[in-house]
C-alpha positions in Angstrom: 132.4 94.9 65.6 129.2 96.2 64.6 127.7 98.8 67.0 123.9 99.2 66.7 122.4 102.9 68.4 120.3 101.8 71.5 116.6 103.3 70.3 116.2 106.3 72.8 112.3 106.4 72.2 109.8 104.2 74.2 105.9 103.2 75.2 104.9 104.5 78.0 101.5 103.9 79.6 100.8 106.6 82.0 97.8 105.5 84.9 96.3 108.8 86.7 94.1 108.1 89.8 92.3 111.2 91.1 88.2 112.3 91.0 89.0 116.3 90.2 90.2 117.3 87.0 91.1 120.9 89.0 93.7 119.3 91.0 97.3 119.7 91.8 98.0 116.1 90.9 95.6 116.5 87.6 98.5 118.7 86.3 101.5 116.5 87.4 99.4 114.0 85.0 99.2 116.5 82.4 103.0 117.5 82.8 104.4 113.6 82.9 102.1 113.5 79.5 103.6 116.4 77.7 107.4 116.1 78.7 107.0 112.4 77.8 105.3 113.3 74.4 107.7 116.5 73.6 110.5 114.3 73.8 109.4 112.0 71.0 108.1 109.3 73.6 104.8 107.3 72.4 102.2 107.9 75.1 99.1 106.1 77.0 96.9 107.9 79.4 94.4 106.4 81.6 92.9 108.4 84.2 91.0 105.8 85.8 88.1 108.3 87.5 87.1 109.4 83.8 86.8 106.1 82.5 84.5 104.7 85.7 87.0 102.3 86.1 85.4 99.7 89.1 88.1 98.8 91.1 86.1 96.0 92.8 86.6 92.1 91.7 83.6 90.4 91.9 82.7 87.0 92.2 82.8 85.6 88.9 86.2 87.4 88.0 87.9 86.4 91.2 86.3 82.9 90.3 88.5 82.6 87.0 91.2 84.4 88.2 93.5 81.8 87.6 92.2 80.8 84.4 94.4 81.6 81.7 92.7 83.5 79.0 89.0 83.2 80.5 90.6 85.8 83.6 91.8 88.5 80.8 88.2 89.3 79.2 86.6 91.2 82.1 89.8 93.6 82.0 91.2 93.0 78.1 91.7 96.9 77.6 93.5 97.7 80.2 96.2 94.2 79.2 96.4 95.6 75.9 98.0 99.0 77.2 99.7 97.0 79.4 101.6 94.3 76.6 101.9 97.3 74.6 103.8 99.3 77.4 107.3 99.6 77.9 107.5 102.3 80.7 105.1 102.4 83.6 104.6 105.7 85.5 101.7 106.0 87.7 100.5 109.6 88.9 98.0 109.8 92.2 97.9 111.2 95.4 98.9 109.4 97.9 95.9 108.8 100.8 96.0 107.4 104.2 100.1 106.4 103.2 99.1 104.1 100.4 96.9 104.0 96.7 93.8 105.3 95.9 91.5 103.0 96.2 90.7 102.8 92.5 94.4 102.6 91.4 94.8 99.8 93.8 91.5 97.8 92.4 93.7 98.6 88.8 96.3 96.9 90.1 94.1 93.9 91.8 92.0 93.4 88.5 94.3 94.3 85.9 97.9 92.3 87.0 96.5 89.1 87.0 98.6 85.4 86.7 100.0 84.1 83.1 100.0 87.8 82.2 101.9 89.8 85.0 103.3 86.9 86.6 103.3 83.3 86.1 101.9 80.9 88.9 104.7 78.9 90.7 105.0 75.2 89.7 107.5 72.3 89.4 109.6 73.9 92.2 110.0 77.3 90.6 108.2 80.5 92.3 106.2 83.4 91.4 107.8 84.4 88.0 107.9 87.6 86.3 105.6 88.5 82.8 106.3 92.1 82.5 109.9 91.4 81.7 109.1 94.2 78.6 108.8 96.5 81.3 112.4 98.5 81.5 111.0 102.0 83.5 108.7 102.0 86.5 107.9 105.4 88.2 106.4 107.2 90.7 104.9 110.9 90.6 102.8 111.2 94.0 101.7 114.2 96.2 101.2 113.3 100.1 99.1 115.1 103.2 101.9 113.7 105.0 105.7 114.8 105.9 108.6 113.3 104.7 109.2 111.9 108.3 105.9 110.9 109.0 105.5 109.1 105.9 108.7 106.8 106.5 107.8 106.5 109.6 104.7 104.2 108.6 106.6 102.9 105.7 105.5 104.5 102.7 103.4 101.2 102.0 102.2 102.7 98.4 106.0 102.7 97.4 106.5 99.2 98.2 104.1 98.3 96.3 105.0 99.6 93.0 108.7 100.2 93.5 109.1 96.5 95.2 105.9 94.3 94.5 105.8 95.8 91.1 109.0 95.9 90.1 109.8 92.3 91.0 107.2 91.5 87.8 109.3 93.9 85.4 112.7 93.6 83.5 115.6 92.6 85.8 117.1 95.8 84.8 114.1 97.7 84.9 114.6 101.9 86.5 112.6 102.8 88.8 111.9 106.3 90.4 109.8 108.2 93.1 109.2 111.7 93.4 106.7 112.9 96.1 106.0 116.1 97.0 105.0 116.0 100.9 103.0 118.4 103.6 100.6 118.9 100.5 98.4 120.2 103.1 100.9 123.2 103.3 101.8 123.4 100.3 102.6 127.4 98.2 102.2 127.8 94.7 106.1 128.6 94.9 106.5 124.7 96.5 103.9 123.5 93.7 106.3 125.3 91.0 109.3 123.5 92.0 107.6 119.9 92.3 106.5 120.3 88.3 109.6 121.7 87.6 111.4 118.5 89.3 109.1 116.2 87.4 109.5 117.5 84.3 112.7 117.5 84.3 112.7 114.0 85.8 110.4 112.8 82.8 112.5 115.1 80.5 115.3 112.4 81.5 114.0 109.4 80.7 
């Protein structure tokens, strides 16, 4: 039997939502960049405020949406990181229990059919085109507590741990690391959550 080493390097696209480069959650970016890159990784940033990313579909787009090839131009970039990708890991704060607002136009504009999924038909459902996808992830601060937060559900995690996820590798590991009562939070709590998510990343 010929045994072949499993490649322990990857792509990974990491998608940063936040409008102040002095925050909290701008260094979790930063961190998630550097482990990944220390460890050998190759790495894609998008921080989606820099760029002047519009999250907003407008007419025309939403008109070819289901277009194959005539929907990718408005957004062709962003599906180039995205083919090219391997690992997912979005980093953003989590407001009012869900995305930022621009992350979630990202998602609306950028995961569009015959290219993140493929448009039931002949019987079959909604089937997954990110099936190169093998790590999805989660690095998110919240206003809220831990209790509060499941309370309402956590709708932000569905989305990318379930909704997502569904569209990725069968196989495909996922993780979600929060750090809650940002509100409250010490620079001794802030230490800790880097350190978690550096070693986290570190792990990958």
């Amino acid at each position: 039997m010929i045994w072949k080493r499993r490649r322990k390097t990857m792509r990974f696209l990491v998608v940063h939502a936040h409008p102040r480069a002095d925050s909290f959650n701008r260094a979790l970016y930063h961190a998630v960049l550097d482990t990944l890159t220390a460890k050998g990784h190759e790495v894609r940033g998008l921080i989606l405020n820099e760029i002047g990313f519009d999250p907003v579909m407008n007419a025309q787009e939403r008109g070819s949406y289901h277009e194959p090839g005539i929907n990718e131009a408005p957004v062709a970039e962003h599906l180039d990181h995205l083919r090219w990708a391997e690992g997912l890991i979005f980093v953003y704060p989590t407001w009012w229990y869900g995305l930022p607002a621009i992350l979630k136009g990202w998602l609306d504009r950028v995961f569009i059919p015959h290219v993140a999924f493929l448009m039931p038909e002949k019987g079959k459902g909604i089937r997954s085109g990110l099936t190169h996808i093998r790590v999805l992830g989660v690095v998110t601060s919240c206003g809220a507590s831990w209790l509060l937060s499941k309370l309402m559900g956590e709708p932000g995690r569905k989305t990318i741990l379930r909704g997502l996820r569904a569209l990725c590798a069968p196989r495909t590991r996922a993780f979600y690391l929060a750090h809650y009562r940002m509100d409250f939070s010490t620079p001794e709590s802030r230490a800790a959550y880097l350190a978690k998510v550096t070693a986290k990343i570190a792990g990958l």
